[in-house]
C-alpha positions as CSV (number, residue, x, y, z in Angstrom):
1,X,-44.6,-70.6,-183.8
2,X,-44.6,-73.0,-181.4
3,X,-40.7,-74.2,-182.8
4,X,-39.6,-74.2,-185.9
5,X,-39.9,-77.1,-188.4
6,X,-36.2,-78.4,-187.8
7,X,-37.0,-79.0,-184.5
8,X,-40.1,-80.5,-184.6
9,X,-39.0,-83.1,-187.2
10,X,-36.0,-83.6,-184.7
11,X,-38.3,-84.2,-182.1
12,X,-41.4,-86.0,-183.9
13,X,-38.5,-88.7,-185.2
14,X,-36.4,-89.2,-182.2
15,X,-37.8,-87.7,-179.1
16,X,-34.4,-85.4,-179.1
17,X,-35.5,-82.2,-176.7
18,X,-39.0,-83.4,-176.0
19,X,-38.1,-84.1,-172.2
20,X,-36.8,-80.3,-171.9
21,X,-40.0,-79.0,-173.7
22,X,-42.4,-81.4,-171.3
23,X,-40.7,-79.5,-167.9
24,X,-40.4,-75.7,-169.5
25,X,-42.3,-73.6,-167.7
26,X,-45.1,-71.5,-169.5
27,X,-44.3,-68.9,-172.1
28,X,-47.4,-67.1,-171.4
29,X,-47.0,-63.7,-169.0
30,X,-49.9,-63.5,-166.3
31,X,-52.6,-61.4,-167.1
32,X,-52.4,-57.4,-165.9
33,X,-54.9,-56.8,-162.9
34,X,-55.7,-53.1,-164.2
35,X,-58.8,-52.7,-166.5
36,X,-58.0,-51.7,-170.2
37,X,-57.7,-48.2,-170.3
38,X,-56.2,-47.8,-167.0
39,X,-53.7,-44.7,-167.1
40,X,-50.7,-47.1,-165.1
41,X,-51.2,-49.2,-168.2
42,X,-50.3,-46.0,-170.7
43,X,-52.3,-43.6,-172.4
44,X,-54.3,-45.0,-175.2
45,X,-55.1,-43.2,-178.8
46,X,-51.8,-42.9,-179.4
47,X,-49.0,-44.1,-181.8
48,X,-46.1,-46.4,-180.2
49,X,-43.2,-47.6,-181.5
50,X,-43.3,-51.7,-182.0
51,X,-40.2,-53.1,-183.3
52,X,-38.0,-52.7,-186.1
53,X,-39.0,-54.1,-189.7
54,X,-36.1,-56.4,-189.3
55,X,-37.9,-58.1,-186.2
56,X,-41.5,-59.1,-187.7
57,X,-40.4,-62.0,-190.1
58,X,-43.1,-64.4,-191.7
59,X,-43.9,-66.0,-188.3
60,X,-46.8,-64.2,-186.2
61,X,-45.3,-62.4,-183.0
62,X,-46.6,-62.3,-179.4
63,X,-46.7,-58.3,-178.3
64,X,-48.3,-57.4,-174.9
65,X,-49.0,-53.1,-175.5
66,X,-50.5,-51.0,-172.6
67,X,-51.6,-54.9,-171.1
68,X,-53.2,-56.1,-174.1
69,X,-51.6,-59.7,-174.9
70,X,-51.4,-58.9,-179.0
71,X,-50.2,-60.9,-182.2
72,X,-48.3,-59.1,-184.9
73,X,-48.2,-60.7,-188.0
74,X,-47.5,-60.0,-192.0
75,X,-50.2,-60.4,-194.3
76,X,-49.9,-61.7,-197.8
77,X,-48.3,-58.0,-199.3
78,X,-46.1,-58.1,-196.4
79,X,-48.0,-55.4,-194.6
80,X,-47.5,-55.6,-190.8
81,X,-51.3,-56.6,-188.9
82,X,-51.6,-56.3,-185.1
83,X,-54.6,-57.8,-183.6
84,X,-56.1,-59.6,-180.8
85,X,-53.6,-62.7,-179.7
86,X,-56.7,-64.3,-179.0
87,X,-58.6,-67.2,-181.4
88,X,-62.5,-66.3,-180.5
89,X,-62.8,-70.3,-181.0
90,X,-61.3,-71.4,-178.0
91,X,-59.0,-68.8,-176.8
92,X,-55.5,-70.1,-178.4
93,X,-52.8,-67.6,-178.8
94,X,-52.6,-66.8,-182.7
95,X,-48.8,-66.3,-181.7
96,X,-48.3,-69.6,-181.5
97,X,-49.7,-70.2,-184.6
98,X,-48.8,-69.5,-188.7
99,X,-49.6,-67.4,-191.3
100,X,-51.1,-69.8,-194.5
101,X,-52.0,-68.2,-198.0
102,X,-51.4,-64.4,-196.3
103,X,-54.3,-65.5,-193.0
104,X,-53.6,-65.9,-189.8
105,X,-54.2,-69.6,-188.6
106,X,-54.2,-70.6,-185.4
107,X,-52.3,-73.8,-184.5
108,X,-55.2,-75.3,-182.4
109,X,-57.5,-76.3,-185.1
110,X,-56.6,-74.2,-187.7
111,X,-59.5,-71.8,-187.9
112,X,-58.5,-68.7,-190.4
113,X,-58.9,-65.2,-190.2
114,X,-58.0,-62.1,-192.7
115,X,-56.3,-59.2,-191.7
116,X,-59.2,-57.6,-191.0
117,X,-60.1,-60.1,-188.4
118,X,-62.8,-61.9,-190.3
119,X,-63.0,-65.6,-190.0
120,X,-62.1,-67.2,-193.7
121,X,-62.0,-70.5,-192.6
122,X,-64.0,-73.6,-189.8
123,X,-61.9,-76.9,-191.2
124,X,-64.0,-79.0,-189.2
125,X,-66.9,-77.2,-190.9
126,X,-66.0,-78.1,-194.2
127,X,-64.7,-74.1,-194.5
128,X,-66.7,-71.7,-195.0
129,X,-70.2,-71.7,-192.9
130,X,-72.7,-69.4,-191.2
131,X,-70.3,-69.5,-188.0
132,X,-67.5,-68.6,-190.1
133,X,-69.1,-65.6,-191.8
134,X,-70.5,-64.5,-188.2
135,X,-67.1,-65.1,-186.4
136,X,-64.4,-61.7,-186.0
137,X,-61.6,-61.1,-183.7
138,X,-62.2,-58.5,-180.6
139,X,-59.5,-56.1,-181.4
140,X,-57.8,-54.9,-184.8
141,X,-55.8,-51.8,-184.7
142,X,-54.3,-49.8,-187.3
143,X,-50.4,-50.6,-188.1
144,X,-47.8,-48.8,-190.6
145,X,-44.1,-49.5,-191.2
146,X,-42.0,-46.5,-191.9
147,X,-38.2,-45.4,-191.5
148,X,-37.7,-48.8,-190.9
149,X,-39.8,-49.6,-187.9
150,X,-43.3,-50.6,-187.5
151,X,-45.9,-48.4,-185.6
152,X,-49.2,-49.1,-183.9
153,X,-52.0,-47.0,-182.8
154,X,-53.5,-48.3,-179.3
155,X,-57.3,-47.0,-179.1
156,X,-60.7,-46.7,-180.3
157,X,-60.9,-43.3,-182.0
158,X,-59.6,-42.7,-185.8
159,X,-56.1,-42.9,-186.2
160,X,-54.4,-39.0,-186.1
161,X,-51.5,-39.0,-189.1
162,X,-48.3,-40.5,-188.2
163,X,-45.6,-38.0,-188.3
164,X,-42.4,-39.1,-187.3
165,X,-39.5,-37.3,-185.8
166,X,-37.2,-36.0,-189.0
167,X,-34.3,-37.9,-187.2
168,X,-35.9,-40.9,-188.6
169,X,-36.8,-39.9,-192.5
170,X,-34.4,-37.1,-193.6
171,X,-31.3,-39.5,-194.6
172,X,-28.4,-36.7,-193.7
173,X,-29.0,-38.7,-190.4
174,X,-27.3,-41.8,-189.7
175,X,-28.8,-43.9,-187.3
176,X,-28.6,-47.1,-185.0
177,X,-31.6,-48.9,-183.2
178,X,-31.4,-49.8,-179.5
179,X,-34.3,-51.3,-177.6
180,X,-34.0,-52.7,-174.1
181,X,-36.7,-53.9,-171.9
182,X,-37.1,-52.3,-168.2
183,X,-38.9,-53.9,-165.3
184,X,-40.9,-50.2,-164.7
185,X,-44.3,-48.5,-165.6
186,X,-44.0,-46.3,-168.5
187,X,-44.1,-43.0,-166.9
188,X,-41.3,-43.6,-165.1
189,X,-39.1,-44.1,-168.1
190,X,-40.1,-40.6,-169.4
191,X,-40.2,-38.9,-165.8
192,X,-36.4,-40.0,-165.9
193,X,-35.7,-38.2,-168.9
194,X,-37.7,-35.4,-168.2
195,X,-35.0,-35.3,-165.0
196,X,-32.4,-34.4,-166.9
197,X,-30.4,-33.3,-163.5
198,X,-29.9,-37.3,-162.9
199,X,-26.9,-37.4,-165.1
200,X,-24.0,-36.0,-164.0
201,X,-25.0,-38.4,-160.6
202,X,-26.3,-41.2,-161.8
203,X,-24.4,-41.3,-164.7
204,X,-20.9,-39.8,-163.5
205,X,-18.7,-42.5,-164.7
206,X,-19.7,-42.8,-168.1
207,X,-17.5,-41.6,-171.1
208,X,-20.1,-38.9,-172.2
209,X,-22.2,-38.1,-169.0
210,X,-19.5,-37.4,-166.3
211,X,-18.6,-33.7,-166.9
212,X,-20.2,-30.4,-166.0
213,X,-21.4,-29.1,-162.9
214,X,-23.6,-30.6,-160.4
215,X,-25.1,-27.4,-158.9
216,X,-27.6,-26.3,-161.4
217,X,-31.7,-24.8,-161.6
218,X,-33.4,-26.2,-164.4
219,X,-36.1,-24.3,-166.7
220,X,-39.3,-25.5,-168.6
221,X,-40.5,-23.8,-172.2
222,X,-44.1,-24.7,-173.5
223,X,-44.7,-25.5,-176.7
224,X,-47.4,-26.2,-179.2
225,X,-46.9,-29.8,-179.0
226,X,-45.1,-30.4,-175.6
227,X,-42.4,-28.8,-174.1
228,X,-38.5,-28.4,-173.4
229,X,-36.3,-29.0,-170.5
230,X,-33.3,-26.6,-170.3
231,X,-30.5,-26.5,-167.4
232,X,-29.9,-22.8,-166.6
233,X,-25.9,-22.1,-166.4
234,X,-24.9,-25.3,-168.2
235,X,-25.2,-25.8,-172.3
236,X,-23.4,-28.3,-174.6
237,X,-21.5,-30.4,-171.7
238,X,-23.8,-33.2,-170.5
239,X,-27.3,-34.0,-170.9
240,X,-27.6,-30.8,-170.9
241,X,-31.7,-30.1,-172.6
242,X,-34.8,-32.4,-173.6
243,X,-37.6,-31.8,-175.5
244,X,-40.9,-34.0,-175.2
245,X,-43.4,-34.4,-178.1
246,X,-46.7,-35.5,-177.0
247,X,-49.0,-34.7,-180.1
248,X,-50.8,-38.1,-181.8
249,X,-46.6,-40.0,-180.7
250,X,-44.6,-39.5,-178.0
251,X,-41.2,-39.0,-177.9
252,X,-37.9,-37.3,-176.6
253,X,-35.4,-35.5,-178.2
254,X,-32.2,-35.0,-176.7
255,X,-28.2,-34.7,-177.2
256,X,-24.7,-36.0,-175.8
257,X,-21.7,-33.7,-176.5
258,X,-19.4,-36.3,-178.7
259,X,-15.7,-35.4,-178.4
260,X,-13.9,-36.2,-181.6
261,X,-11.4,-38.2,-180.3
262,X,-14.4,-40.5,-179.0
263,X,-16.2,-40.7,-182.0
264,X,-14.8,-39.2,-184.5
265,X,-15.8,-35.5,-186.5
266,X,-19.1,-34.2,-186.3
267,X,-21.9,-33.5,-184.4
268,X,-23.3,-34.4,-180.8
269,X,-24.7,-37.8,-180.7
270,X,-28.9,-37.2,-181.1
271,X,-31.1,-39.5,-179.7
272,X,-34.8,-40.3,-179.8
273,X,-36.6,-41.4,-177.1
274,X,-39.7,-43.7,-177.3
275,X,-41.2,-45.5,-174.6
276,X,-43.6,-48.2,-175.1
277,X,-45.6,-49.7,-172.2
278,X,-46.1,-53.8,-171.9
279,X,-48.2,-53.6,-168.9
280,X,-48.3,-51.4,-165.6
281,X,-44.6,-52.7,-164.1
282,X,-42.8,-53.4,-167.5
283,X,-41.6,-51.0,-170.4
284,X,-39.6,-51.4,-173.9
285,X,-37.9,-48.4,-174.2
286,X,-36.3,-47.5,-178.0
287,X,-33.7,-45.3,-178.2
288,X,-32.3,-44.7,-181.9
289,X,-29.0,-42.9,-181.7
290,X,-28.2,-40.5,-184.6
291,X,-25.7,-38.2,-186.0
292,X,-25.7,-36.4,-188.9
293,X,-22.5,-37.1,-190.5
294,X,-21.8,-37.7,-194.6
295,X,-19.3,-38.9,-196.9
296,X,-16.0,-40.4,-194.9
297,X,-17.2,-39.3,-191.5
298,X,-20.5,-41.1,-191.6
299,X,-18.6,-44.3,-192.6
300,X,-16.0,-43.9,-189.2
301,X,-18.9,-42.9,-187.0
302,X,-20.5,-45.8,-187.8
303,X,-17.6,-48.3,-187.7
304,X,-16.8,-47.1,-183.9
305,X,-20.2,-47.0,-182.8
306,X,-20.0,-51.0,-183.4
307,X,-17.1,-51.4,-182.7
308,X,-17.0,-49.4,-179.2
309,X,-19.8,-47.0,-178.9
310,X,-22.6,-49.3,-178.5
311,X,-21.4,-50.6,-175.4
312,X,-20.5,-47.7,-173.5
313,X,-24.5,-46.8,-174.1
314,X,-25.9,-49.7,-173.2
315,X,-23.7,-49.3,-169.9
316,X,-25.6,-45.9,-169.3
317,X,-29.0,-47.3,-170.0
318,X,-28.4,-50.3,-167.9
319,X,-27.6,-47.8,-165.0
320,X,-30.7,-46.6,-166.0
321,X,-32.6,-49.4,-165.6
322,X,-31.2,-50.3,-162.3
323,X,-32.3,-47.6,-160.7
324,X,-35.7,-47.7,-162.2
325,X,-36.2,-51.2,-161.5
326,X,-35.4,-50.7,-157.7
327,X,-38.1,-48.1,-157.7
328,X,-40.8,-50.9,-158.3
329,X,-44.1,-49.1,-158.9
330,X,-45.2,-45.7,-159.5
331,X,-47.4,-45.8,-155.6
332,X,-44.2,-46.9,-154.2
333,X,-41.6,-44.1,-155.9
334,X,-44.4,-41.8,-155.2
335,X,-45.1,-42.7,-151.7
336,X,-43.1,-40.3,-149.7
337,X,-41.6,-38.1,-152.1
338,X,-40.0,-34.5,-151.5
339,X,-39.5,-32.2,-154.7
340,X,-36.8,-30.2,-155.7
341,X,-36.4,-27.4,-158.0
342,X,-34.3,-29.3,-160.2
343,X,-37.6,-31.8,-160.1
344,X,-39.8,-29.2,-161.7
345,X,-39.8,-31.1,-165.8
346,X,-40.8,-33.8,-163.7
347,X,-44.0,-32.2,-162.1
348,X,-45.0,-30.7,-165.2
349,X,-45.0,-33.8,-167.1
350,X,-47.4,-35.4,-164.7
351,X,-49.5,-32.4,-165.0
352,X,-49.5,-31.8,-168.5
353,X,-50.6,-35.5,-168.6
354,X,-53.3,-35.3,-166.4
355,X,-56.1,-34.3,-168.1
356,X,-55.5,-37.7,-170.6
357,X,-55.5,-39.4,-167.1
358,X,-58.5,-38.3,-166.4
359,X,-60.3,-38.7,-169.2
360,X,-59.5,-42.5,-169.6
361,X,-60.6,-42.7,-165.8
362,X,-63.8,-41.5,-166.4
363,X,-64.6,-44.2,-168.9
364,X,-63.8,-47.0,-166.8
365,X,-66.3,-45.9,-163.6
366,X,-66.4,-44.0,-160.5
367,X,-64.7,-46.7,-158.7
368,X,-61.6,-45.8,-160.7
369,X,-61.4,-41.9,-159.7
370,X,-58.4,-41.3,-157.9
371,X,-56.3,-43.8,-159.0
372,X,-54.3,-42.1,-161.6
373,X,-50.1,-41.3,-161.1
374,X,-50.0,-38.6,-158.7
375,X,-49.9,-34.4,-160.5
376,X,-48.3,-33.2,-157.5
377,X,-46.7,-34.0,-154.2
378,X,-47.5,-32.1,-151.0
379,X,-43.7,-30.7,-151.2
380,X,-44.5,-30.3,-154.7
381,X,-44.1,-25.9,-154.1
382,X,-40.3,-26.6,-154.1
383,X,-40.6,-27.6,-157.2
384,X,-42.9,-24.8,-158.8
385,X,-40.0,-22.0,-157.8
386,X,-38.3,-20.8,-160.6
């Protein structure tokens, strides 16, 4: 929506805010210089994480995904549609826009379209007409809400089930969302929690990340669907292990020691990891935190996560970001690198990735060979030792 109807009448009637609104600068993000498909943009085929439920209301939403500027929108069931952000009449942004009678209308002239992208709608052709019925937006991908969130697959190929971690759907779990927005390419984001050795550094003055040992070798453990990131002499102290799903959705798994007196009784504090690219320098990460905790103890848990909690973990993901953020791009951070052993998850997440690199490579031309993040460094050995 382009404001919301209080504050148009406000202006319409007495001009109240209309000055501010003439001198705003645009709303609309630049467009991404990569090609669709380009591996810096994220890998496509793939189910991300969106939003939560609570965040798509009646009002279509503006979502750039892996550089595509997109509209999200609810349909007349209330079924969550994502879709081009991009009216084939005259290239408006649906986003700024309504829904009317469960379509999509764009705010320009009000042309309509279902949620399968079909054109219902010309006003100024009385409605329905042969440019109507021939008339279809570019892109329509498939959408589901679950555990409370809503979940998009990017791509072109049939959709692979959705299968979400059990953290989100067995309800012995107690969670929180958190989503935060980082100024840094996708891979990044996972490459620094696939580094699980940055914690007791980066992180050494937080209230859960500042004990344990410093000196440490760090092992990786195949598995069917991804892998896991141990440390070698350390369990149960710090950020301690990882595991990284990459089968149809990609995620992390991970957990921080919780001491009782912090937090209350029960377990460590799990977390989920999702990282959803907006364009080659700009990621919304999603972390939901969760413990599984019943009865009396679920109840504390959750009173001092709000009431403390929450804060002392955004602290840690802001330190997070800062660091990211001040490594710009993925050529730049990857410029003049020198491996450790303690790098080695790092290395074989680029290299387990590769071959999806590639492939998206090859269907954007020859002139986009070689462009992909880097497998390896040329001190990349140090990091293969064991």
């Amino acid at each position: 929506m382009i404001t919301t109807n209080v504050q148009l009448k406000v202006s319409q009637y007495t001009g109240i805010g209309a000055r501010r609104m003439s001198g705003s600068p645009s709303k609309t993000p630049p467009p991404v210089s990569l090609p669709k498909g380009h591996p810096y943009l994220g890998l496509r085929d793939t189910w991300y994480l969106v939003c939560t439920s609570d965040e798509l209301g009646d009002a279509p939403v503006a979502q750039r995904l892996l550089g595509e500027d997109l509209v999200l929108w609810r349909n007349g069931s209330g079924e969550p549609r994502l879709m081009s952000d991009y009216c084939p009449h005259r290239g408006a942004r649906f986003s700024e826009g309504d829904v009317a009678d469960g379509e999509l209308q764009c705010r320009y002239h009000f042309w309509r379209f279902d949620d399968s992208g079909q054109c219902t709608s010309i006003p100024t052709q009385g409605g329905q007409c042969s440019l109507q019925a021939r008339t279809k937006i570019e892109s329509v991908y498939p959408v589901e809400e679950q555990a409370g969130y809503v979940w998009a697959w990017i791509g072109e190929s049939e959709p692979v089930p959705l299968v979400l971690p059990i953290e989100l759907t067995d309800p012995s779990f107690s969670s929180f969302p958190e989503t935060v927005e980082w100024g840094t390419n996708w891979l990044l984001a996972f490459e620094n929690l696939a580094d699980i050795m940055h914690a007791p550094f980066l992180h050494n003055e937080s209230l859960t990340l500042g004990s344990g040992i410093v000196e440490d070798r760090v092992k990786v453990i195949s598995s069917d669907t991804g892998f896991r990131v141990e440390r070698q002499n350390q369990k149960g102290v710090n950020f301690d292990w990882v595991e990284f799903e990459l089968d149809g959705l990609i995620y992390t798994r991970l957990d921080i020691p919780y001491r009782p007196t912090l937090a209350g009784p029960g377990p460590d504090l799990r977390i989920i990891g999702f990282a959803t690219p907006i364009d080659e320098t700009h990621t919304m990460v999603h972390f939901p935190r969760c413990r599984q905790v019943e009865g009396w103890q679920r109840m504390l848990w959750r009173l001092i996560y709000r009431l403390r909690l929450r804060g002392t973990h955004l602290h840690v993901l802001n330190q997070d970001k800062e660091m990211l953020e001040s490594m710009r791009s993925i050529p730049e951070a990857q410029r003049d690198e020198h491996l450790a052993q303690a790098d080695k998850p790092v290395l074989h997440l680029r290299r387990t990735l590769k071959p999806m690199f590639d492939a998206q490579l090859a269907q954007l031309g020859p002139e986009w060979a070689g462009t992909a993040p880097l497998s390896g460094t040329k001190t990349a050995p140090a990091a293969d030792d064991a």
